[in-house]
N, C-alpha and C positions, 0 to 999 in steps of 0.2 A: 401625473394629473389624470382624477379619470374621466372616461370618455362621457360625453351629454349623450340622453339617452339617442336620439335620433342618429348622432352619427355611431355606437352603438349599434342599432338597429342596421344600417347602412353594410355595417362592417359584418355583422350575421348573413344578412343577406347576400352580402360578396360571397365569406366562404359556401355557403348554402350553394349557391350558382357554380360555383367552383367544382365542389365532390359530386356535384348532379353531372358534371361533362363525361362523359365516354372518355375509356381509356384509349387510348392509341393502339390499335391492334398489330400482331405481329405477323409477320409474312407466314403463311403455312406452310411447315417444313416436312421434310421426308427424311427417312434412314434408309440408306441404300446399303446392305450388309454384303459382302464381296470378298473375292480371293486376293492371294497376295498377289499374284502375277498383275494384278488389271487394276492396281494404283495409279499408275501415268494415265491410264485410258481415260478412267474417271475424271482425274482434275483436265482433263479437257472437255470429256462429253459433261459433265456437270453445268460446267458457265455456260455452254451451248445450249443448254434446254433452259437452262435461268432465262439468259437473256431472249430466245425465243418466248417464253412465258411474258415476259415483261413486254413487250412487242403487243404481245395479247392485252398489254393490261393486267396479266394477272400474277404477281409477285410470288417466286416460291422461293425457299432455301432448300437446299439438298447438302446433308450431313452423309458422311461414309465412314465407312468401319472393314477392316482389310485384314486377313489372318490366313492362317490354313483351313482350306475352304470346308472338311467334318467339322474341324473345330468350330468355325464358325455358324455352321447349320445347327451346332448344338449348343450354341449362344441362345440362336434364334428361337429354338425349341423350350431353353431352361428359363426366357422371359427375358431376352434382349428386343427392343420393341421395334422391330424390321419393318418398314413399309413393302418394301420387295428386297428381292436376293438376288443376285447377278452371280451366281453360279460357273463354275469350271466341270460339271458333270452331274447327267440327271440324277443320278444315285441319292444325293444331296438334296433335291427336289421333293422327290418321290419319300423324302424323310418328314421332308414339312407336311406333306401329306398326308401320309400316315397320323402324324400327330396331329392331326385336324386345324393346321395352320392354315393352308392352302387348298384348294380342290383335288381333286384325284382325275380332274380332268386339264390340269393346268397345260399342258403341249397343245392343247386346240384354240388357247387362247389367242396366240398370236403365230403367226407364220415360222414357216422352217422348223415346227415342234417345238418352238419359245425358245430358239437360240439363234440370235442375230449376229451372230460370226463363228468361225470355228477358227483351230492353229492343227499343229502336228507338232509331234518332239523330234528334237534333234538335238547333233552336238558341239557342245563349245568347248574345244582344248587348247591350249596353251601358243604362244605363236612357234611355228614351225614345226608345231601337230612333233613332239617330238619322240612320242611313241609309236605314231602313225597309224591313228588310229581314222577308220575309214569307215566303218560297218557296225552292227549289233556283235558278230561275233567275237572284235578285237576286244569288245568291254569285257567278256570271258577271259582273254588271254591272262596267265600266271604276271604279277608285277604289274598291272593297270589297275590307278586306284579312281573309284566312279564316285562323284556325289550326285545323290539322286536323294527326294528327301523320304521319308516314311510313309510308305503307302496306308497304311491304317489309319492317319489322321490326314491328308490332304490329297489333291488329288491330282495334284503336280504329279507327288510319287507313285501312284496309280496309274496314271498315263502312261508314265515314266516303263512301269512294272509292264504293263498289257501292251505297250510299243513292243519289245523284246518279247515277249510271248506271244503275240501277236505273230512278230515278223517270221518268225517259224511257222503255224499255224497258215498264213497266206499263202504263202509259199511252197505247202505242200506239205507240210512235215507234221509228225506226231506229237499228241501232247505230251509223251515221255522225252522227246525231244527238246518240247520245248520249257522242260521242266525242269531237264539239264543245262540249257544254256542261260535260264534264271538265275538259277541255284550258283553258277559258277559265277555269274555279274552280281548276284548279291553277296557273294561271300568276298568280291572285290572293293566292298562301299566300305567305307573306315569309322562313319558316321551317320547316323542316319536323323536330317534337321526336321523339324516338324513344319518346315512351309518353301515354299518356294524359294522367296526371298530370303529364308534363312540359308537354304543350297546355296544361291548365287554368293552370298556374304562366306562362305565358308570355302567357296572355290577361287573367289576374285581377290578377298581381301585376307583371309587367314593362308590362304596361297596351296590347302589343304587340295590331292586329286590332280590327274591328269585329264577328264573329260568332265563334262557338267552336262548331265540331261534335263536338257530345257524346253519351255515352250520358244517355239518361232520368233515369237515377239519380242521376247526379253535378250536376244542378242544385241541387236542394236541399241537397248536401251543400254548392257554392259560397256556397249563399244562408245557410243557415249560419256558415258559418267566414267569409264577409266581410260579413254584413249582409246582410238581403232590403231592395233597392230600390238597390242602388250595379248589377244585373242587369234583366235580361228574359227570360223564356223567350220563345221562339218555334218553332209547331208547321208544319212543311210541310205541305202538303196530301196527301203519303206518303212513306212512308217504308219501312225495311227491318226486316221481325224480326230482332232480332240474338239465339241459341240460346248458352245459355253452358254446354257439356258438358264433364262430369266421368269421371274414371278412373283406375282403381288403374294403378299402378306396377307391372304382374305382376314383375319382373324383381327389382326394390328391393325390395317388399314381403316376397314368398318369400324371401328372404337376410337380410332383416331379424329375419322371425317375425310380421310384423303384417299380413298379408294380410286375417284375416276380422277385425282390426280396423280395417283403414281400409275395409274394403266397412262395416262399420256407421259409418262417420264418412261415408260417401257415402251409404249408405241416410237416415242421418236427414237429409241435405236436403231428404227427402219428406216428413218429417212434421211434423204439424200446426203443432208449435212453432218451426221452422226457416225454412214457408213462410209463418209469420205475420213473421217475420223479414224474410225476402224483402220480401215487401211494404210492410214498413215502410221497406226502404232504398231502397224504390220500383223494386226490380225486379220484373215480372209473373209471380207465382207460378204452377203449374201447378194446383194444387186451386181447383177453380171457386169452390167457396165463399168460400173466403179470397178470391180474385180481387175476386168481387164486392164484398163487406164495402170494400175500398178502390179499388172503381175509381175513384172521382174523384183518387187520384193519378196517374192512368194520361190519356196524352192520347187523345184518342178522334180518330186519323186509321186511313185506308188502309194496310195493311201487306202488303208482301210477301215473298217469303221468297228463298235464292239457291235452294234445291233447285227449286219451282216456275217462278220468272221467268226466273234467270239460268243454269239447266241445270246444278247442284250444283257442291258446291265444287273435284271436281276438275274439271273442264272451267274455272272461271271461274281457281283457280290456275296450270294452264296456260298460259292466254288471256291471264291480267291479271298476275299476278306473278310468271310467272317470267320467269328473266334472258333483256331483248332483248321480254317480253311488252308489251301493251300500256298500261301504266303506264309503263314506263320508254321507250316512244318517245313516248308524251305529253312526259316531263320533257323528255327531248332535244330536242323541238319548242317547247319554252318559250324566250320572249326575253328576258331579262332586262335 
């Protein structure tokens, strides 16, 4: 039956009222682009800063994306759309930069040189350690097989790599020293995984390797998720700071709209609630306080750092990984 014109008219007018309403707008979101190791970190510091936002009144979502941390700078770089990068080493930083992603003055932006915790490498073997391994030197020894992952794309294995080169180097020794006691730990790796999380999966669960060189934090989460005592930690007698720096996406951010939202998603890594966070995921917050409060998760060896021992990271990239550098005539020099 059809309609009389008035109600007609009535019913134009509803829809009319209708499509004139504002749509519902959606929470504005971030992409926070990160390494593998600092997955657990995230899904806690994530809801922490949501829910503080919301406290504010002001609603955000926070999206993350976790890989081998070159790999993923070079996500960042080919058009994956990053608000900021939580980073495992400036190296990676200093790439965004270059490609006009970020400033080139990105480390003044916020304290400690834009890295709101650091870790050290150390090692996790088997329970009753039953190679006995103790030190950098035993990963040398003939029949010790190491998973460490691929220094050229993440920077687990770059730690990993300048931990052991390093620890020579600190100590006194020469860089033909410690070129040999490389050369002998790399010709020990069976495998080389492209991310952190892929080492830990290829030592814990394919059962592949006597020692796993890891960051600090990731043993407990192992002894966690596979049981404490099927492991071992084991602390070298030194090791390296490893600085895990953060930075807006100037590029992504500004086109997005969320610039001085994601500098407050990078600010509150400083605060109280974030570095008690930290620390509980057992990485070394920068507030001395909090630090203290948990140092006994912290191993108390020698640390050194690449800006001080190894003459900063662009000279040791240079030197060590780029193509034809001194990592990759070690590989070449391996006999398999």
């Amino acid at each position: 039956m059809p309609f009389s014109l008035p109600r007609r008219r009535a019913l134009l007018a509803l829809i009319a009222s209708a499509t004139a309403l504002p749509a519902l707008a959606a929470d504005p979101a971030l992409l926070n682009v990160s390494y593998d190791v600092a997955r657990e970190l995230y899904k806690q510091i994530n809801p922490a800063f949501v829910a503080a936002q919301k406290a504010k009144g002001q609603p955000v979502t926070v999206n993350q994306s976790h890989g081998g941390s070159s790999k993923q700078i070079g996500a960042v770089i080919g058009g994956l759309e990053a608000d900021v990068v939580t980073m495992n080493q400036a190296t990676d930083v200093d790439q965004l930069a270059s490609a006009g992603l970020t400033g080139t003055d990105w480390r003044n932006r916020f304290p400690n040189g834009a890295a709101p915790y650091s870790s050290t490498m150390l090692f996790l073997v088997r329970k009753g350690n039953p190679k006995g391994i103790k030190d950098w030197s035993d990963l040398a020894r003939p029949g010790v097989q190491v998973i460490i992952p691929n220094p050229k794309v993440t920077g687990n294995g770059r730690y990993g790599y300048l931990a052991a080169w390093g620890s020579v180097i600190a100590s006194g020794g020469s860089e033909a020293q410690a070129r040999e006691l490389v050369g002998k730990i790399f010709a020990n790796v069976p495998v080389l995984d492209g991310g952190g999380r892929g080492a830990t999966t290829t030592f814990t669960q394919r059962g592949i390797g006597d020692v796993l060189v890891t960051f600090e934090g990731e043993v407990e989460l192992i002894e966690n998720e596979f049981g404490k005592g099927q492991f071992e930690q084991v602390n070298p007698s030194i090791s390296i700071e490893t600085e895990a720096p953060v930075a807006l996406v100037d590029k992504v951010a500004n086109r997005h709209g969320t610039a001085a939202l994601a500098k407050a998603y990078l600010d509150f890594h400083w605060s109280p609630e974030a570095q008690e966070i930290i620390a509980k995921n057992n990485f070394r917050p920068r507030d001395p306080a909090v630090f203290k409060k948990h140092a006994a998760r912290f191993a108390n060896i020698r640390l050194f750092t690449v800006d001080k021992t190894l003459g900063g990271w662009a000279r040791v990239s240079k030197t060590h990984f780029a193509d034809g550098g001194i990592y990759d005539q070690i590989v070449a020099g391996i006999k398999r």
